[in-house]
MITOR-463604 format. One line per 2 residues: their letters; for each residue x, y, z of N, C-alpha, C. Coordinates in steps of 0.001 Angstrom, whole numbers, plus 500000, padded with zeros to 6 digits. Each point is the difference from the previous one (the first is absolute). Example, Ala and Ser with C-alpha at 12.3 -4.5 7.8 and 13.67 -1.06 7.14 Angstrom:
AS	513190:494310:507800:499110:501190:500000:500900:501200:500000 | 499650:501050:499280:500820:501190:500060:499230:501090:500730
//
This chain:
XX	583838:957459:126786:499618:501337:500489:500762:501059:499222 | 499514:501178:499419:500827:500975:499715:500189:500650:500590
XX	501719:500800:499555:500834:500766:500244:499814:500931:500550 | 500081:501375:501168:500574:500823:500000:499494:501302:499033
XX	501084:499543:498937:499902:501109:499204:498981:499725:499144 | 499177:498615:499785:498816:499539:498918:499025:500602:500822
XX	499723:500253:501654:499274:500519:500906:499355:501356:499582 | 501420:500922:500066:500186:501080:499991:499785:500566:498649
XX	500420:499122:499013:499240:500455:498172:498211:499971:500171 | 499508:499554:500960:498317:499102:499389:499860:500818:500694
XX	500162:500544:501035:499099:500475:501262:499329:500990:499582 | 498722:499667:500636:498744:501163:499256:500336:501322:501013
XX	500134:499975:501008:500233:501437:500849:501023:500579:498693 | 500934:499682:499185:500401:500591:499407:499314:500137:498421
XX	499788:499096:499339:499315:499972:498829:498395:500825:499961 | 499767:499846:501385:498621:500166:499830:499809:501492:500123
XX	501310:500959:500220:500325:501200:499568:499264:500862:499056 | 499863:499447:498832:499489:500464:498826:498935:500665:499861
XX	498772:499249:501143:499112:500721:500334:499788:501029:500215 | 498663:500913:499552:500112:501272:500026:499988:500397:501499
XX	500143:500803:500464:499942:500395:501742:499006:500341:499596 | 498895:500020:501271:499233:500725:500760:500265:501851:500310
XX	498701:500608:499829:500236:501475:500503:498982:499861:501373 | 499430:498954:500219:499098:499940:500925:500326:500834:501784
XX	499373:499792:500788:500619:500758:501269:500443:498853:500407 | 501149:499868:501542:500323:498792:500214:499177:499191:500842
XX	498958:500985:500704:498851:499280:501517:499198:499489:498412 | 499932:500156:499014:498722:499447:499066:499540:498645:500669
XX	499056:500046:500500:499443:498859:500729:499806:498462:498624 | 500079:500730:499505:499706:498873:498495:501279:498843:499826
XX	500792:500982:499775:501418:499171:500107:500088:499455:501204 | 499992:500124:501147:500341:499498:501036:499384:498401:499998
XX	498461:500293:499681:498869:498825:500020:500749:498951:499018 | 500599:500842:499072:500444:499078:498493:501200:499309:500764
XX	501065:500353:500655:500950:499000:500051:499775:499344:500839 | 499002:500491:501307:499592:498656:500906:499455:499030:499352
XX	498909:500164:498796:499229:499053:499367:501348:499074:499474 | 500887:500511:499030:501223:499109:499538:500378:499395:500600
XX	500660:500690:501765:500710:499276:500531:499071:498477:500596 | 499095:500665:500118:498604:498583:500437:500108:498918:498491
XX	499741:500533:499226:499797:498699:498894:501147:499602:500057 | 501609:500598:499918:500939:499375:500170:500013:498884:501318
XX	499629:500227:501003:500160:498946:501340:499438:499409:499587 | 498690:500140:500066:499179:498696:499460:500409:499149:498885
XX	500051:500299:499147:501063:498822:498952:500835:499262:500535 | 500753:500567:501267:501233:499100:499743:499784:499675:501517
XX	498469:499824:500188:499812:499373:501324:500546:500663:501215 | 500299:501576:500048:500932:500284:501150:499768:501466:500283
XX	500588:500298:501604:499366:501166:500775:500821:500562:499680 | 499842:501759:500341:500594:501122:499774:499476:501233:500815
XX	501390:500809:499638:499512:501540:500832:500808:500864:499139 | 500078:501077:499745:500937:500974:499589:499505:501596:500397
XX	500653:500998:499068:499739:501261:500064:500196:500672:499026 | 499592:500935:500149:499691:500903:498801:500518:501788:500530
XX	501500:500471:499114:500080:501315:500260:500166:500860:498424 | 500071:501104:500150:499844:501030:499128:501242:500877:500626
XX	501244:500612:498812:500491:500495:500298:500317:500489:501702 | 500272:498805:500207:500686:499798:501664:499349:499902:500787
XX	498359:500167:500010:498779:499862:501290:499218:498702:499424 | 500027:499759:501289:499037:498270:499973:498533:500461:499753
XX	499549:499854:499044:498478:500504:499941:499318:498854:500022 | 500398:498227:500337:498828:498944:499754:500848:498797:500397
XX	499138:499195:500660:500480:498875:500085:499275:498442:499373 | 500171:498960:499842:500046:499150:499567:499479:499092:500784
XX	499146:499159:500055:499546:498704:501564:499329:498899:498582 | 500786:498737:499951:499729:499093:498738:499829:499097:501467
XX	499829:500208:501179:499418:498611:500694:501790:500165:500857 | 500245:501222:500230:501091:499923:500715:499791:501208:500809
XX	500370:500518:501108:499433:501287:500552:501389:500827:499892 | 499765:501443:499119:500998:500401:499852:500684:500792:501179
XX	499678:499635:500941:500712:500464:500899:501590:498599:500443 | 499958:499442:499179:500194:498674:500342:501638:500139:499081
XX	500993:499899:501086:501520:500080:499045:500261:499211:499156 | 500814:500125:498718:499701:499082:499169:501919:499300:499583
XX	499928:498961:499419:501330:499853:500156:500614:500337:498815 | 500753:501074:500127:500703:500751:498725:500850:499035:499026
XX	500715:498917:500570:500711:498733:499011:500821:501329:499340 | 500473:499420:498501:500502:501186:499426:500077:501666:499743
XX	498995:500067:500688:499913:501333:499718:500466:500587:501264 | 500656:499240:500855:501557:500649:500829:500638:500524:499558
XX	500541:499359:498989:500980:500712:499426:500097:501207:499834 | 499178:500860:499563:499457:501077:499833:500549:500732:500717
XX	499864:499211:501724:500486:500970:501100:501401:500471:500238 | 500691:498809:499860:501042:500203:500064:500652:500402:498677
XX	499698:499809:498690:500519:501272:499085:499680:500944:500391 | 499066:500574:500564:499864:501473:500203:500937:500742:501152
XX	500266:499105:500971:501033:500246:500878:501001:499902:499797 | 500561:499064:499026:501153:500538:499385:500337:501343:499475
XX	499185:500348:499174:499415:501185:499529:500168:501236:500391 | 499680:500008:501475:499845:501298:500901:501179:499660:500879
XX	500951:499208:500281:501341:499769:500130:500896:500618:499610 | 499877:499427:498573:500371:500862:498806:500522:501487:500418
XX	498397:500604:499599:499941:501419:500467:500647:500358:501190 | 499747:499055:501048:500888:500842:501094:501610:500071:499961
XX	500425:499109:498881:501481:499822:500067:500454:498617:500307 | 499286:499722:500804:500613:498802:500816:500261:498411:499367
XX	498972:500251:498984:500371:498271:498821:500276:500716:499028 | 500918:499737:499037:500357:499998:498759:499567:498568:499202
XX	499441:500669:498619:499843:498459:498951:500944:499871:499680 | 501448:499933:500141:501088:499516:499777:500719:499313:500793
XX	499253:500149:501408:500679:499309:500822:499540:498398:500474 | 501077:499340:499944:500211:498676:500049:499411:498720:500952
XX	499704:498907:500009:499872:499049:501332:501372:499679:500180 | 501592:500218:499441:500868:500063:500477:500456:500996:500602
XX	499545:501563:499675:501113:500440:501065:499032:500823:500716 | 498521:499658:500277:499229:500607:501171:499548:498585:500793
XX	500196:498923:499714:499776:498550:500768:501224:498870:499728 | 500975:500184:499600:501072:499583:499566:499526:498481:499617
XX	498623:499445:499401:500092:498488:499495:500009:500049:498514 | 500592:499134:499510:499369:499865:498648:498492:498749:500236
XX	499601:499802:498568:500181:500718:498334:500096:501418:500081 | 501042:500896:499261:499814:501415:499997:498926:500574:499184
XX	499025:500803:500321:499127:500632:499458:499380:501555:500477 | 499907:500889:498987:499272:500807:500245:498712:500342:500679
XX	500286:501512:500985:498463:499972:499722:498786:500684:499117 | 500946:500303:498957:499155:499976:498837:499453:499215:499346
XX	501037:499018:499949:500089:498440:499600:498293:499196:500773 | 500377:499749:501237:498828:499412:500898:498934:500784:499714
XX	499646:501336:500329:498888:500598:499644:499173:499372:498103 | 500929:500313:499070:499408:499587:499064:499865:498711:499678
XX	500437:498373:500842:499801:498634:499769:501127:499870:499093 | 501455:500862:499521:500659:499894:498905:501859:499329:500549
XX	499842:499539:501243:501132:499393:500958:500622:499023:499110 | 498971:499211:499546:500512:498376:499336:499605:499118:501124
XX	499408:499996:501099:499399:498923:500728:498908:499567:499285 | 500112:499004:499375:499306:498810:499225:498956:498920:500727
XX	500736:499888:501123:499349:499044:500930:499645:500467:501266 | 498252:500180:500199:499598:500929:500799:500147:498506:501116
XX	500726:500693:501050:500386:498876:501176:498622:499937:501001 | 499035:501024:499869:499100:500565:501031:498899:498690:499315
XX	500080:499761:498690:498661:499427:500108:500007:498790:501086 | 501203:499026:499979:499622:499215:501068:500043:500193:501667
XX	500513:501039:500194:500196:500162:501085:498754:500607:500601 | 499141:500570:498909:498656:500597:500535:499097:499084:501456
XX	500194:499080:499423:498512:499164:500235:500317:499396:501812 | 501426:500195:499878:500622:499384:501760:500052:501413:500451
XX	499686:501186:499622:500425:501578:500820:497997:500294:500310 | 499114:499421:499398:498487:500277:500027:499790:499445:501213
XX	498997:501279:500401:499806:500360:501421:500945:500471:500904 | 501075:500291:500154:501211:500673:500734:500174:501341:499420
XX	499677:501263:499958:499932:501261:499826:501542:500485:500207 | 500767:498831:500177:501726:500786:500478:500599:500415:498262
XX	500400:500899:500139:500876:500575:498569:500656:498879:499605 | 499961:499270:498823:501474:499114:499514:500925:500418:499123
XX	499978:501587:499734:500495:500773:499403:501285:498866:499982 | 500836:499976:500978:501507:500071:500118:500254:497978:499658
XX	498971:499493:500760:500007:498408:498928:500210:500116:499076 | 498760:500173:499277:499780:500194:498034:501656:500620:499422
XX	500432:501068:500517:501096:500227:499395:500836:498772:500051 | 500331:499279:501552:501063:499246:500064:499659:498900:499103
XX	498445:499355:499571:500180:499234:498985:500839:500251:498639 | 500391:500830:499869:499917:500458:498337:501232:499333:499633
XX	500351:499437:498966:501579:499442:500197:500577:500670:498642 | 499260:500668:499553:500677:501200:499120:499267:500437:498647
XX	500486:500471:499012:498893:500950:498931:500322:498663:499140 | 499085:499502:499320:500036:499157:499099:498625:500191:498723
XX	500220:501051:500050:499441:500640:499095:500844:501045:498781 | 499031:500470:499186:500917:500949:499496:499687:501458:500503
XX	501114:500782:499981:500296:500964:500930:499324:501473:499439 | 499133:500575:500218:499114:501433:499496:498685:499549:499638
XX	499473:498919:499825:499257:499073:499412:498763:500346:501068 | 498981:500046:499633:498463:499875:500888:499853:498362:500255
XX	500361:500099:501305:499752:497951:500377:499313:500446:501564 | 498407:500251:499921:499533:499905:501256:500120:498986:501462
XX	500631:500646:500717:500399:498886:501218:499557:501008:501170 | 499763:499609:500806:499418:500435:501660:501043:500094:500522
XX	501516:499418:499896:501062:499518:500562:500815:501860:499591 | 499683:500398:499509:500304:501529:499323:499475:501095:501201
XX	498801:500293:500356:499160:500205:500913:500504:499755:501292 | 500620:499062:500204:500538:499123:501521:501494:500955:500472
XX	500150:499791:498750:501892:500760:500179:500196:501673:499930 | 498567:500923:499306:499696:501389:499770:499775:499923:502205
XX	499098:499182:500342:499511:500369:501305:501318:499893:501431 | 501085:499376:499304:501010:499718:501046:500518:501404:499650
XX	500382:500280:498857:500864:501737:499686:499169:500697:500472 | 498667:499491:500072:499282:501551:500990:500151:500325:501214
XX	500013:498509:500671:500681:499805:501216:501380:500648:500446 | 500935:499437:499078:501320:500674:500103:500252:501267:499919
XX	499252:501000:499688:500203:501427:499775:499097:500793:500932 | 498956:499027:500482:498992:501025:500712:500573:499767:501515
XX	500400:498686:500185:500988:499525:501089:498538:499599:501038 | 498686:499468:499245:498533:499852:500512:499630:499040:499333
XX	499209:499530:500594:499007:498205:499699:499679:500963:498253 | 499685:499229:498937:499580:500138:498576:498651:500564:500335
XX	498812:499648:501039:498567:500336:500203:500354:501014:500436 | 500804:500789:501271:499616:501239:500624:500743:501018:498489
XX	500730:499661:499562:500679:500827:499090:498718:500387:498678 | 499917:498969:499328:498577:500674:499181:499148:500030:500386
XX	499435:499375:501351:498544:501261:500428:500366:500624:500276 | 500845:500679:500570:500593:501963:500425:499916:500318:498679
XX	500710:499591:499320:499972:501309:498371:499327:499351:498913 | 498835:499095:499979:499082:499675:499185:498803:499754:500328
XX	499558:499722:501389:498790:500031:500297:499436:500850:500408 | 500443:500191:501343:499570:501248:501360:499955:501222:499373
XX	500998:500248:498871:499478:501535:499636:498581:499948:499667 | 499195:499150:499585:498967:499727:498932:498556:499878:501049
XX	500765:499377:501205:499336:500249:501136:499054:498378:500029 | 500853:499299:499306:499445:498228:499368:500120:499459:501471
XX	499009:499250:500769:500610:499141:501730:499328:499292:499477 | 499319:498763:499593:500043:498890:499713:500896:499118:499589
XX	501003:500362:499677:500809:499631:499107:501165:499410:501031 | 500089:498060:499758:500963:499443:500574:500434:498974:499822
XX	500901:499058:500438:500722:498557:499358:498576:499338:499997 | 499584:499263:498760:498841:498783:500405:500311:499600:501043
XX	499177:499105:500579:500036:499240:500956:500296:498605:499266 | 499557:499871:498651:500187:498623:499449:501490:500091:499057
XX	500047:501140:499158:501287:500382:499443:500968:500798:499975 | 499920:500324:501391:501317:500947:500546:501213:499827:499801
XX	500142:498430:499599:501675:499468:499791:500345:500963:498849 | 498846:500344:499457:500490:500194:498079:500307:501695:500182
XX	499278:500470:501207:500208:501767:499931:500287:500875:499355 | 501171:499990:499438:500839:500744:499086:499672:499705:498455
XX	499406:498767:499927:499637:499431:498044:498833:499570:500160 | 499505:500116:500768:498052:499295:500064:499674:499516:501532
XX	499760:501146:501245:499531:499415:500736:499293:501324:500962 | 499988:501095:499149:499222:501165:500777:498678:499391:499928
XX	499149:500285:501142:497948:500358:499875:500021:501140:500293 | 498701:500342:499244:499477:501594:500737:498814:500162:499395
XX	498425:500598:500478:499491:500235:499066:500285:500158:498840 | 498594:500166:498824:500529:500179:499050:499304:501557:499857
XX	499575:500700:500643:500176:501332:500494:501013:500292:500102 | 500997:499792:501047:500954:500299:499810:501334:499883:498731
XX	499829:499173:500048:501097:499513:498264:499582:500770:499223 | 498769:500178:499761:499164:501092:498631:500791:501502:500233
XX	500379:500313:501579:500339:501431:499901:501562:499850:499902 | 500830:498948:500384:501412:499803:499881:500482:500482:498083
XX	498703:499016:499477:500499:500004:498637:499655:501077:499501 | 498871:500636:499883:499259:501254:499407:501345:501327:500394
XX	500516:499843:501542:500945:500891:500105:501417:499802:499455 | 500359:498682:500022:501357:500070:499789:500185:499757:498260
XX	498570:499533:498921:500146:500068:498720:499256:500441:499575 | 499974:501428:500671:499274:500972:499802:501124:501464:499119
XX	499160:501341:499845:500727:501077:499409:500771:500486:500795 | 499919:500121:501436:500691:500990:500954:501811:499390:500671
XX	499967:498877:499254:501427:498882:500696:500529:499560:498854 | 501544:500165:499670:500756:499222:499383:499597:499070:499782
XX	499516:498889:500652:499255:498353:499627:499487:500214:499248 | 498911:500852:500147:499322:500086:498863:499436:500695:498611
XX	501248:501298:500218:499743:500921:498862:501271:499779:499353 | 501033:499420:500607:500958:499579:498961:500753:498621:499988
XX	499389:498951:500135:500531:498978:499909:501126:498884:499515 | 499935:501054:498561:501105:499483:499116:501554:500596:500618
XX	499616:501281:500732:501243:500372:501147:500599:498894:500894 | 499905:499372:500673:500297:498797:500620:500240:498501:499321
XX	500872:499439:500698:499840:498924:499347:499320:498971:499678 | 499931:500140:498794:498723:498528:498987:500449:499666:499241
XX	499637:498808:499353:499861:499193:498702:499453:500046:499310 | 500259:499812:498564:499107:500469:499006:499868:498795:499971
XX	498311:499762:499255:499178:498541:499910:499658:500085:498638 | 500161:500863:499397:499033:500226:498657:499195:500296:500014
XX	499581:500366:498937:498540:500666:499262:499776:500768:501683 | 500928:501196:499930:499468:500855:500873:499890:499677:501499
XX	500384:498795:500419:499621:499201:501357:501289:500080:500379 | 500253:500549:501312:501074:500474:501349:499392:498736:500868
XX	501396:499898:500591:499850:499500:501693:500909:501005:500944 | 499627:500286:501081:500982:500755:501005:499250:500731:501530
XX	500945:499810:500626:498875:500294:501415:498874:499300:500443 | 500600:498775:499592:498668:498602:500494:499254:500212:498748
XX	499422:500554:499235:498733:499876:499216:500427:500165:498418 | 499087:499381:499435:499547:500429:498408:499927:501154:499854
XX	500205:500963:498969:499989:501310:499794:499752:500292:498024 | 499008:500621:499825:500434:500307:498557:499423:501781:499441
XX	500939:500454:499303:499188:501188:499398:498538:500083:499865 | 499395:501049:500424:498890:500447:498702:499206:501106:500455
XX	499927:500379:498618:499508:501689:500573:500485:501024:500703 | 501271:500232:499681:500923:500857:500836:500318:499606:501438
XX	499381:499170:500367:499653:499150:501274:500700:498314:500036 | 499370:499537:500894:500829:498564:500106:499176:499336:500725
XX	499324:498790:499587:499404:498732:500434:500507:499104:500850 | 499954:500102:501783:501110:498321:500443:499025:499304:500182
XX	500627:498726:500475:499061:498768:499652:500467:498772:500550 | 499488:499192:501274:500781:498534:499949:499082:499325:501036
XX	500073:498690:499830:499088:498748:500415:500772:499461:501124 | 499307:499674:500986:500927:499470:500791:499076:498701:500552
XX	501291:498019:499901:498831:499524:500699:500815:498847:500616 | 499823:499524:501374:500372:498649:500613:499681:499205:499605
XX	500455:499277:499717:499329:498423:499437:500606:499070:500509 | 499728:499565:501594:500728:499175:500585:498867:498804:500763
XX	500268:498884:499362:498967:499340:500077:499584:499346:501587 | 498998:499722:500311:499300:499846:501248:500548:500725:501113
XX	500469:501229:499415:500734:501514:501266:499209:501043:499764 | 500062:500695:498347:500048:500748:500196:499401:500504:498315
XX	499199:500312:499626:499391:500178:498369:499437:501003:500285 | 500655:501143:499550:499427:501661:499827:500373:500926:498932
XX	499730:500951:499421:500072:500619:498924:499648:501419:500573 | 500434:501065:498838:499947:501454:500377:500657:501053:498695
XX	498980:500853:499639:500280:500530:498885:500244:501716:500462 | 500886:500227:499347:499698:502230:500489:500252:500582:498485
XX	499479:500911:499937:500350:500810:498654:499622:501236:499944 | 500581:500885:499761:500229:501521:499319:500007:500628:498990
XX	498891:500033:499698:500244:501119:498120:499925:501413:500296 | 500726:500170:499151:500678:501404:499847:499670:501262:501127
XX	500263:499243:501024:500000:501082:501403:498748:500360:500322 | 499030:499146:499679:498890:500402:500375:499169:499010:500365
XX	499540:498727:499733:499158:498595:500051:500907:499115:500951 | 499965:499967:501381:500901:498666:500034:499080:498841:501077
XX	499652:498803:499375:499583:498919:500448:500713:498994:500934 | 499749:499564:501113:500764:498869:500304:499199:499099:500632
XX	500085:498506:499870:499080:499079:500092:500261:499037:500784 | 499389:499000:501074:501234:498842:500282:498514:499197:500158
XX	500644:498649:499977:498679:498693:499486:500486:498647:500606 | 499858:499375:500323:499947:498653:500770:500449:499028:499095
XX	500286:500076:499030:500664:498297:499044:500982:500922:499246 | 500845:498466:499801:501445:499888:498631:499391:499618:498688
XX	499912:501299:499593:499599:499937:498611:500913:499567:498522 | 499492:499503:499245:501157:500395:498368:500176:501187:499588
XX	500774:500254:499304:500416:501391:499049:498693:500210:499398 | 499332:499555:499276:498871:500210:498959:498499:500697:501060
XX	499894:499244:501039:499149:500424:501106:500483:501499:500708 | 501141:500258:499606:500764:501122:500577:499807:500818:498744
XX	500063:499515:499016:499819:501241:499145:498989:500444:499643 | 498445:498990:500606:498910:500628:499866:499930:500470:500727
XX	500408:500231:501444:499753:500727:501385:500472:501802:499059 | 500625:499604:499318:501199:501628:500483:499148:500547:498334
XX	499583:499023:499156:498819:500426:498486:498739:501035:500740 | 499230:498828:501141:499077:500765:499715:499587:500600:501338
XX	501143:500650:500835:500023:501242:500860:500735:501306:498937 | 500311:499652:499545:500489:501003:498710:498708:500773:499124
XX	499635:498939:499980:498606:500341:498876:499039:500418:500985 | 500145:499806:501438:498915:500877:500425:500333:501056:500356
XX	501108:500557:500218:500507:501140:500013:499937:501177:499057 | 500466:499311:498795:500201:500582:499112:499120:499938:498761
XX	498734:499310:499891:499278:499467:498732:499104:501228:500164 | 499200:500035:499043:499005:500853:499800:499066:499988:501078
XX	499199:500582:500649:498566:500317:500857:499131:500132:498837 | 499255:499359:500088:498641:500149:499355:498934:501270:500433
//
């Protein structure tokens, strides 16, 4: 399987940039028809149902039904993360977390790490402890935030380094805890959801253990307006990204605040796949993406796909977005 950062070089939400934009309007009924048609030939190929949505500079103008009813919550898997970078985020802002501050001296355990560190995957936890522990926490919706940490038996990695682990995610959601002096859920839905006015949005019922690194549902109505707003023009997340802490990936490719991020067009592209692959539990997938503060897609689909099946998903919703109208 590749890397991470081999992910984050290929990925067409970013490559597929190049394309000329559209001046079209955003209700253009044309486009809309075009990425349902994609997202349909995409299910069908790979044998599997779907729902998503469709917004335009921060309003949901369309939704998505591939044989899934989009009213229907979808399971976010990775693209949690998201949430809780962003609540770090607005933490931040209020004062109350610093990215300098420690899992030693705001939770006194080691491995010591930042939470700059955790936010960008750059700790040195090498060995994501969550993958096995996933599959015995499915179906129990209880946080294992504070498990997953106690697995960790220390950084065995190298230290600033992009080494994606969930176990990063686990230990950001206990410091949220510790400062808000509130469960990790009531703390970022108060200052990441509810402003947005998002109520669907809650622990799976199947992957709630994961909460904090992959276990939000919510429409994908709703997620479409989380992301459109928070990596959008009007929020730090998303008009200045390289402000906060990230990793550089190359050729232009950031990680930080849960997601993929890259320049273009005075603007900034995020971007990330999210998928369970836990066998006879739990096989789901889920894509969101944002170009340049204005297009943002998010998708969720019923099977554990490969990378290559993922990179046609994210090719040719791109190209219907953005390709020529005849």
């Amino acid at each position: 399987m590749m890397g991470w950062v081999d992910i984050a070089r290929t990925c067409a939400a970013a490559a597929c940039a190049a394309l000329v934009a559209t001046t079209a309007m955003a209700q253009d009924p044309v486009r809309i028809e075009r990425i349902q048609a994609a997202f349909d030939a995409w299910t069908a190929e790979h044998a599997a149902k779907g729902t998503g949505a469709i917004a335009y500079e921060g309003d949901v103008i369309g939704t998505l039904d591939s044989g899934i009813d989009p009213a229907t919550p979808i399971e976010l898997a990775s693209l949690s993360k998201a949430i809780t970078g962003v609540c770090v985020r607005v933490l931040f802002e209020e004062g109350t977390l610093h990215y300098n501050d420690s899992t030693v001296t705001l939770l006194d355990r080691d491995p010591p790490a930042t939470v700059g560190q955790l936010m960008t995957h750059s700790a040195g936890f090498a060995d994501d402890v969550t993958q096995r522990a996933m599959p015995g926490w499915l179906g129990d919706p209880t946080h294992r935030a504070a498990e997953a940490a106690d697995m960790l038996q220390g950084a065995d990695g190298p230290p600033n380094t992009f080494i994606y682990n969930n176990a990063n995610y686990a230990l950001l959601a206990l410091m949220i805890e510790k400062v808000t002096g509130t469960t990790y859920e009531e703390a970022c839905r108060s200052r990441v959801l509810d402003p947005l006015g998002i109520t669907t949005a809650k622990p799976s019922p199947q992957s709630g253990a994961f909460l904090s690194w992959g276990g939000w549902s919510m429409t994908s109505e709703d997620y479409a307006r989380f992301h459109a707003h928070w990596f959008g023009a009007t929020v730090p997340t998303g008009f200045d990204p390289r402000g906060q802490p990230n990793v550089d990936l190359g050729e232009n490719v950031f990680y930080g605040t849960g997601t993929l991020f890259r320049s273009y067009n005075r603007r900034y592209n995020f971007w990330h796949h999210g998928s369970l692959c836990i066998l006879d539990g739990l096989e789901v997938g889920a894509f969101a993406v944002t170009w340049e503060a204005k297009w943002t897609l998010v998708v969720g689909y019923d099977k554990c796909l490969p990378w290559d099946a993922l990179f046609a998903l994210d090719a040719a919703l791109t190209e219907a977005v953005y390709g020529a109208i005849e």
